[in-house]
N, C-alpha and C positions, 0 to 999 in steps of 0.2 A: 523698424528695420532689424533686422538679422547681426549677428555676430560677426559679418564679417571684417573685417580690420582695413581701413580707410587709409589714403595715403601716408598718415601720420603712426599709421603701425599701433595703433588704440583700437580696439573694439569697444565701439560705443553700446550702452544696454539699451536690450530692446526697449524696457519697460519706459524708464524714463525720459529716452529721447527720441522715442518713434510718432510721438502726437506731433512733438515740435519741429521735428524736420518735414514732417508731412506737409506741415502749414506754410512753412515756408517756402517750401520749392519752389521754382517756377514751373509752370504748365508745360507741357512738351511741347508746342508750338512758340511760347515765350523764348524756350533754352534752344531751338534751334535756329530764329532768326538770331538772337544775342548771339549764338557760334556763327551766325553768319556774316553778324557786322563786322565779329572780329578776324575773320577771313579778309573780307573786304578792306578792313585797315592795312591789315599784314599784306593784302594783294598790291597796294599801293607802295609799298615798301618793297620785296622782292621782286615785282614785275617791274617799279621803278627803274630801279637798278639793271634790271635785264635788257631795257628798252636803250639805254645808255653805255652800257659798260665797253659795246665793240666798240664804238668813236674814243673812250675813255681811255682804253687800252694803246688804243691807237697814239695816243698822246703822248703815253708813257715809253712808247718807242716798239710796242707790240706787235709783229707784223702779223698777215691775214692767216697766217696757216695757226698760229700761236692762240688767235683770237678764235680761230675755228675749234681748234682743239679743244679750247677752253669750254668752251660751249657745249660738243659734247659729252666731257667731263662731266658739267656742271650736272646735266639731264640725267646721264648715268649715277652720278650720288646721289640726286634728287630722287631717283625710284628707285635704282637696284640696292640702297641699303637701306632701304624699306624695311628689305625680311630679317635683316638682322635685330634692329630696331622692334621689330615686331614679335621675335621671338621672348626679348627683352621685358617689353611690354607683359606680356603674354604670362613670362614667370614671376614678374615683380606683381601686377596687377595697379602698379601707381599711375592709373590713367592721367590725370590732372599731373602728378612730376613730368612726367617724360613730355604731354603737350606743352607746359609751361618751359622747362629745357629749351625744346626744339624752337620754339616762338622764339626765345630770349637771346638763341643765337645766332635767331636772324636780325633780328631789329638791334643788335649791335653792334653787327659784323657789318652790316651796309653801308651805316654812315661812316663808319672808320675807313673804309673802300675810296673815299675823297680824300681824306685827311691824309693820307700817308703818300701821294705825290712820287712813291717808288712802285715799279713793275711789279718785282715777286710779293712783298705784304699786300698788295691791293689781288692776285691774283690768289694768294693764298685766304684771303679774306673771302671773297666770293667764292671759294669753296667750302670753308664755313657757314657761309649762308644756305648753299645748299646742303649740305648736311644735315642742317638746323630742320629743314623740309620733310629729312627722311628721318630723322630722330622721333618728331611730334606727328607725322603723318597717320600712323598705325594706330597710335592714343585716340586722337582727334578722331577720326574715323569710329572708332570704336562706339566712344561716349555720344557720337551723334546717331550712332546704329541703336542706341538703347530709347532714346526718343523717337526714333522712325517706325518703333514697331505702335504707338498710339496715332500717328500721324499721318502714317502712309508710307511706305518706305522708299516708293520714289520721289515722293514730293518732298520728303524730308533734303533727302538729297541732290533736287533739283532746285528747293530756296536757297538752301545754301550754295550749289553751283550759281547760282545767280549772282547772290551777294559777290560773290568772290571773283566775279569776271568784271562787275561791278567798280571792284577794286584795281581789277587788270587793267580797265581803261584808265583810270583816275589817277592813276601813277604817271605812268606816262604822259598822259597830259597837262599834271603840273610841272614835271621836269622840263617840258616842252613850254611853259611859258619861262618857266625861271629863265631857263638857257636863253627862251629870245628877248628876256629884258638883260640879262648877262652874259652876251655870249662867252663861250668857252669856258663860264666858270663854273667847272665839273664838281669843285669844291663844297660852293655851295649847296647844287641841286644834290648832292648826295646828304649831305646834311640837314638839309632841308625834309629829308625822309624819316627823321629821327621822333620829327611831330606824331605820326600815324603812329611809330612806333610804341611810342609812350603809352599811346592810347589802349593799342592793343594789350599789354602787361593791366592797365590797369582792368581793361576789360574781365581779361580774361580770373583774375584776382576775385572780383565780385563774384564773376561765374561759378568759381571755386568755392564762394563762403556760401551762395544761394544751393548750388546745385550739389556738394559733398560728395553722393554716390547718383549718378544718373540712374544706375540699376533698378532704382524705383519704378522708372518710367516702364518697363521690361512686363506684358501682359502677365497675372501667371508667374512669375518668376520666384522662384526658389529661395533668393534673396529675401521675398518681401513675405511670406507666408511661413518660413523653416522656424521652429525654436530655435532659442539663442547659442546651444549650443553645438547647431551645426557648421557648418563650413562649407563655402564655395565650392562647387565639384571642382576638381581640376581638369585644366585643359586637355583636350586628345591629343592622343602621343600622335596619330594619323591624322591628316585633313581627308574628308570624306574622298573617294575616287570619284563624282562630279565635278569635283570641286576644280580637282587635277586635270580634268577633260576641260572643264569652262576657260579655266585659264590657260590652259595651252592652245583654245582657240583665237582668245583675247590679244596673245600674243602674234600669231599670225596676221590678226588683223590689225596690229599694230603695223608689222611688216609694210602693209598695204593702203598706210597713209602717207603719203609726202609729207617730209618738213616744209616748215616753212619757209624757210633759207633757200630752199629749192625752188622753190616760186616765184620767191622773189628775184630767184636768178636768172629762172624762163623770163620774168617779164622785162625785166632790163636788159639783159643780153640782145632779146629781140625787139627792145623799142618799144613795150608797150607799157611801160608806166615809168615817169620821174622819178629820180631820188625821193623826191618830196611825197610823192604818192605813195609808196612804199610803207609808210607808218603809218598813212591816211586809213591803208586795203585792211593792215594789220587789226588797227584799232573796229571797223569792221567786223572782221572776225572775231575777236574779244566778244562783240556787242552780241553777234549770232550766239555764239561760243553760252553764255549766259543764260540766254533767252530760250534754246534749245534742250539747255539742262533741266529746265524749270519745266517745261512745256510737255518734254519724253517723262519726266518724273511722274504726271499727272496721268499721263498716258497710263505709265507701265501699271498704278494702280488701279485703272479701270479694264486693262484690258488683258497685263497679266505679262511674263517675262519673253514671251516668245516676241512681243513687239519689237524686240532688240535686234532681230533680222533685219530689221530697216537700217541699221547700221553701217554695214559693210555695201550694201546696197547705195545708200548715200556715198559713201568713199569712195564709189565707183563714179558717181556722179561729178566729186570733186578733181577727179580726173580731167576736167573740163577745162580746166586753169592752164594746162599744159598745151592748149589751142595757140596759136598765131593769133589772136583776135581779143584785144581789149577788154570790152565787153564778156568774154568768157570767162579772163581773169578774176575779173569781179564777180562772177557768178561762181567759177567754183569755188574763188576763197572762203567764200559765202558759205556754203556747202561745208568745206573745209570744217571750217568754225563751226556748223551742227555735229560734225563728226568729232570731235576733241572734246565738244560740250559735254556728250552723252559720253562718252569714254571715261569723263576726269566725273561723271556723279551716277546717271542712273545704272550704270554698269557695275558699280559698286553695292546696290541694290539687291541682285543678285544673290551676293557671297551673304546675308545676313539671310539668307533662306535655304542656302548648302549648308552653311557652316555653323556649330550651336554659337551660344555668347562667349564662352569662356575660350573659345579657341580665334576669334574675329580677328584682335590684333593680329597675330597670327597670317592668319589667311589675308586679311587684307597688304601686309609685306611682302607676301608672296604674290600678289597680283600685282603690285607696284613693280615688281621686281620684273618680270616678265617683259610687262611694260617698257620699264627702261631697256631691259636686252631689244624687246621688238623697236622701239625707236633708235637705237644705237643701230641694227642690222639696217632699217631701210634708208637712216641717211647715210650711210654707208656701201649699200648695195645696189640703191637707187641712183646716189651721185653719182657711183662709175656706170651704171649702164647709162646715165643720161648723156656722159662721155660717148658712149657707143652710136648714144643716136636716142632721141625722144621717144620714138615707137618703143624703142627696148624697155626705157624705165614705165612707159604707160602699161606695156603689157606686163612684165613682172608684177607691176603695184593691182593692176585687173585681177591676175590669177591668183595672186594672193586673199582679195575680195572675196571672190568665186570659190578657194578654201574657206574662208572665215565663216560665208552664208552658210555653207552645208553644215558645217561645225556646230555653228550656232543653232540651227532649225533642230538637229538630233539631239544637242544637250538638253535645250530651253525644252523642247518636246519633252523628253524623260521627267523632267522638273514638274510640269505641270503636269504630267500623269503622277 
């Protein structure tokens, strides 16, 4: 390995420690399910919590607008300070700090969210949690984009979406027995999440001693070939102008997905699903949500980024949800869940083939960030025209789609030329 200086602010010598680390590593397929178990732990723990905290809130004397706010609060720091985070990343270069950070303030900020039995600390908590999301997202993301380029770089990012929705059912369904062997004790099922959490820190610790600099994995890379006394380029002061085109279509087509809170409110308003069915459609979704990251990842490697027009196409399709008719529900949720799967991994794919390595944390905060603006406008823009009248919100969320497609076919087109 190269000169360059590792979390701990040491440059280690090429001479003597390049045979040893070499050997140890893990394989790029090894380091990315291992990031993906540990998603999946961490998904059991903050998706936990998400699954529960409106009834939780509710307890604490919370009312619907307070818990709605909260929500999309939460989603807004969970992306939109992504980029600050990512800038952070980006000049520090302490991938492994900032992932381990972000992690650590999740996993224990959650369980304290029970403990504390008052309104504002359990609200202020779970906003820690999510910060914790936006803190370590842009790291994470990074160190998993150095092993995608041996791997595949949708599939990398489609195992790992997998693992991690994995996790999104699995939370919730343990809170979901605790609660029915104990009901209303919020207490525990929050502290009960403290198990996964542990697991994760320790995971992620190993991954640190095994994997030091991921940069290895990096084809070619300048890291692994330079004398010792060169130095990392430094990041671009610019993100490329594709980059800036991709993502301001990404965000459009965020515009043009219903939340899910929307759906679920078409379907109870009008009778077509139970309180109880409502976590049932969710967890559904989750499962698509997973299954579709994994599947588009495979895809985008054999057939290249333009596949991601299928996207907004599909968002059209989950349109369908907003039917009078049961059965549609369930079909677009379904849909729904393809569309958020490939959003939250293969789309991410992408930006590791605009952007060089040394600018990724970077860009990738900036695409989260978008993100969170575009999901903040359409629950927002979507909920009042759904006031107006159903047709309104369907056609807004349509022509938004019908922007996102053209967008997308002109960028992806450029890219592959």
């Amino acid at each position: 390995m190269s000169g360059v200086p590792d979390d701990g602010g040491r440059a280690p010598s090429r001479t003597s420690n390049s045979a040893s680390s070499t050997a140890r590593v893990l394989r790029p397929w090894h380091f990315v399910v291992a990031f993906g178990v540990v998603s999946l732990l961490a998904d059991m723990v903050y998706e936990g919590a998400r699954s529960i905290i409106g009834p939780y809130l509710a307890t604490l004397g919370a009312s619907a607008t307070v818990v709605g706010l909260v929500a999309g609060a939460g989603e807004f720091i969970g992306y939109g300070l992504r980029v600050v985070s990512g800038y952070a990343v980006s000049r520090s270069r302490h991938y492994w700090t900032w992932t381990i950070l972000g992690y650590t303030l999740t996993v224990l900020s959650v369980p304290l969210i029970g403990v504390t039995g008052i309104l504002a600390p359990g609200l202020l908590l779970y906003g820690t949690e999510r910060l914790g999301k936006a803190v370590r997202s842009p790291a994470k993301d990074t160190l998993l984009s150095h092993a995608s380029t041996q791997t595949g770089r949708g599939s990398a990012f489609g195992v790992h979406q997998a693992l991690d929705q994995t996790g999104a059912m699995l939370g919730p369904l343990l809170l979901a027995a605790i609660l029915g062997w104990k009901e209303g004790d919020y207490r525990l099922a929050f502290l009960s999440l403290a198990i996964p959490g542990v697991l994760v820190l320790v995971l992620l610790f190993w991954l640190r001693h095994r994997v030091p600099d991921p940069r290895v994995y990096e084809e070619a890379a300048p890291a692994a070939v330079a004398p010792e006394s060169a130095a990392e380029p430094a990041p671009a002061r610019r993100l490329p102008a594709r980059f800036w085109q991709y993502t301001g279509v990404i965000a459009v087509l965020s515009v043009g997905v219903a939340p899910f809170p929307l759906l679920a409110f078409h379907a109870q308003t009008h009778g077509l699903l139970s309180d109880a069915q409502v976590p049932l459609i969710f967890a559904l979704a989750m499962a698509v949500d997973g299954a579709s990251g994994l599947i588009m990842g495979r895809v985008y490697d054999r057939s290249g980024p333009l596949t991601l027009v299928a996207v907004p196409l599909a968002a059209l399709l989950s349109l369908l949800a907003f039917l009078e008719n049961a059965v549609w529900i369930w079909v677009g949720v379904a849909v729904w869940g393809v569309v958020n799967g490939v959003l939250d991994s293969t789309v991410k794919a992408v930006v590791t083939e605009l952007v060089p390595s040394t600018s990724r944390a970077v860009a990738f905060g900036w695409l989260a960030f978008v993100r969170g603006v575009g999901l903040l406008v359409a629950g927002g823009v979507l909920g009042a025209a759904y006031d107006a009248g159903v047709p309104v919100a369907v056609a807004l969320a349509a022509a938004a789609n019908v922007v996102a497609f053209a967008g997308l076919a002109v960028v992806l087109r450029r890219l592959k030329g």
